[in-house]
N, C-alpha and C positions, 0 to 999 in steps of 0.2 A: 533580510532575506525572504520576508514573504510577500510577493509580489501582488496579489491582490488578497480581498475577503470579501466576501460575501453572505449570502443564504441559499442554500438549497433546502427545501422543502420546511422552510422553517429554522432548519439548523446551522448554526454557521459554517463555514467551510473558509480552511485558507488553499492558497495555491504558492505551491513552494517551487525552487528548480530542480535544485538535486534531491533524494532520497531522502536523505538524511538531515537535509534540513528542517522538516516535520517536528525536529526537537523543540523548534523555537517555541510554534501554537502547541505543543504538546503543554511544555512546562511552564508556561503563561498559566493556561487552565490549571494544571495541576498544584502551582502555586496560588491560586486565586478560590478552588472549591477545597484545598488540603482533599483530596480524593484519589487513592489508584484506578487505574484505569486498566479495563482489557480491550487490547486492538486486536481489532478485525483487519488482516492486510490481504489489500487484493492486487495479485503484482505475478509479473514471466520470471521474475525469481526469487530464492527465497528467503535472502538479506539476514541468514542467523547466525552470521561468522562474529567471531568477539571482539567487542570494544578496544578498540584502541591495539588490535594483535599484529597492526602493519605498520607501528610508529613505533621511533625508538623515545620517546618521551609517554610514559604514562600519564592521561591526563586523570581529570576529578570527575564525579561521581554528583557532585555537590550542583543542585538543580535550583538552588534558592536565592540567585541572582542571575537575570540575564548573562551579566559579563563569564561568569563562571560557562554557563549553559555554550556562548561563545566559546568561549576560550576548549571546551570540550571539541565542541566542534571544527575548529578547526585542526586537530588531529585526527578525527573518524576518518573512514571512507562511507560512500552512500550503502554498504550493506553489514554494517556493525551498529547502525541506531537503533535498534532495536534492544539490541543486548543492553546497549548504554540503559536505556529508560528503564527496563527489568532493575540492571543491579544500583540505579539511581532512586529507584522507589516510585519513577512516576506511573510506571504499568504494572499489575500483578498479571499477566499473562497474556501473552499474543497468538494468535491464531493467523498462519498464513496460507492463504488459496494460493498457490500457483502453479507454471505447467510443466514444474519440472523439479524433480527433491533427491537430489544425491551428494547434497551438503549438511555435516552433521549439526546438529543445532548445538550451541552456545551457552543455552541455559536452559534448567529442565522445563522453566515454564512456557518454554515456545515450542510449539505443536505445528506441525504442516501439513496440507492436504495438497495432496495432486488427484485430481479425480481422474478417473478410471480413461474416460473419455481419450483424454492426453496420448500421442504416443509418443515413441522415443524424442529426445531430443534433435537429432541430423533431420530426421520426418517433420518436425515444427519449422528448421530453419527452410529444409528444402521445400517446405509450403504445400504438404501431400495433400487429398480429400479429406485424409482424417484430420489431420492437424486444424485445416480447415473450420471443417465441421464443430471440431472444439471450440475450435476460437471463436465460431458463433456464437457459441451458448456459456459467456463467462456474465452475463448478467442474467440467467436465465433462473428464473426462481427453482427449478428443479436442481440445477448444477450447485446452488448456491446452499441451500436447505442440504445440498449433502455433504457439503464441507464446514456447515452451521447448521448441525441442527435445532442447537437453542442459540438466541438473541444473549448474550452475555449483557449483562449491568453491572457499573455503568461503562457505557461503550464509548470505543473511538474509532470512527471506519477511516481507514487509511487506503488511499487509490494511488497506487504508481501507473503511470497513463503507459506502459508499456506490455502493460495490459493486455492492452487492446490491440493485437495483430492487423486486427482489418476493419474497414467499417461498420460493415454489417453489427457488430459486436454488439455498438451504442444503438441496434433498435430491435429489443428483443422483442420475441413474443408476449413476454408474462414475468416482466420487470416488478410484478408487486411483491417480493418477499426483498429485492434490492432497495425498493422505496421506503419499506417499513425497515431495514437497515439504516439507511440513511436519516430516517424521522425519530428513531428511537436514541441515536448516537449525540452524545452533546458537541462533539465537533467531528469537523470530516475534515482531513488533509490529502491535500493532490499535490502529485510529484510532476513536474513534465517531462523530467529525464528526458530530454531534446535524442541526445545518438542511440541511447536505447531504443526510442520508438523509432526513430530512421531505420538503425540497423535492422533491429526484427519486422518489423511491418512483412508484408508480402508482397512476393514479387507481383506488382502491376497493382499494387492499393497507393494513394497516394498523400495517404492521413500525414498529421502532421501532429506532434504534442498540443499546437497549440490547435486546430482542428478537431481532435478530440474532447479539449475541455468544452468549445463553444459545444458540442456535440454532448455531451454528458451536460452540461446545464441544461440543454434543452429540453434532454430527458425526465428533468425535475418539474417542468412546466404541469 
């Protein structure tokens, strides 16, 4: 399920499809350094609803074979991976930026920031100035330092490309507290969540999931 790997700035990075796939490079690493981990999730929503609360089969918890890690997975949905990796031991706390927080969280260790900027929801989708405006500035060292203001260790940056509303996004002004995110993290995971970024994008942008990633690698150059 992980369609490519690579390096950005050093670090490795996978590139997963859905959300929740992220489990795979999670617990790979976590089974290879025995380390918890705190993620940094940069994503349009806030993925903290609980493991497995939309399956009538309870899965396992147990990260210390792939197959298990599988077999997990295929009962999540893409906004319960998180919870899994908390009550699985591979993260001790996640932190998620996104543009919108009126979902309770799952487990005490997951924290949300919607920065001020953000406004209502219907204004994001209807594509107002402000919305806009926001959506410019989601790698913007300012926006970023105020939903982190410490670099947690050891990290794991997590990127849902739906992210990213419009182009503009992937070329900030003052991308260096994102780069030093990405150089401090021992791995970095990208979602391409394909209808997510279709549906949210803005009207008359014509980004694509996959547009975006070539457009964030580049930004590691």
């Amino acid at each position: 399920m992980i369609l490519r790997e690579t390096l950005f700035r050093g670090t490795p990075l996978a590139l997963v499809e859905q959300h929740h796939h992220v489990l795979i490079p999670w617990t790979r690493l976590a089974r290879r350094t025995g380390r918890r981990y705190h993620a940094v999730t940069l994503d349009h929503h806030t993925d903290v609803l609980p493991a497995f609360g939309r399956s009538a089969v309870k899965g396992s918890f147990d990260f210390q074979s792939e197959e298990n890690v599988l077999s997990a997975l295929a009962l999540l949905r893409h906004d319960e991976h998180i919870d899994w990796a908390l009550r699985a031991g591979v993260l001790v706390s996640a932190r998620i930026l996104s543009h919108e927080d009126f979902t309770p969280c799952a487990h005490s260790a997951m924290s949300v920031h919607c920065d001020s900027v953000w406004p209502e929801t219907q204004e994001i989708l209807n594509g107002s100035p402000r919305a806009l405006s926001a959506a410019e500035q989601v790698l913007e060292t300012g926006y970023l330092r105020r939903g982190i203001p410490e670099i947690p260790d050891p990290l794991i940056l997590d990127i849902d490309l739906d992210n990213f509303l419009c182009a503009r996004a992937l070329h900030p002004h003052d991308p260096s507290y994102f780069l030093e995110l990405a150089e401090r993290a021992e791995l970095i995971t990208v979602s391409l969540e394909r209808d997510w970024v279709r549906c949210l994008r803005f009207r008359g942008e014509t980004v694509t999931a996959d547009s975006l990633f070539e457009e964030l690698l580049l930004l590691g150059k």
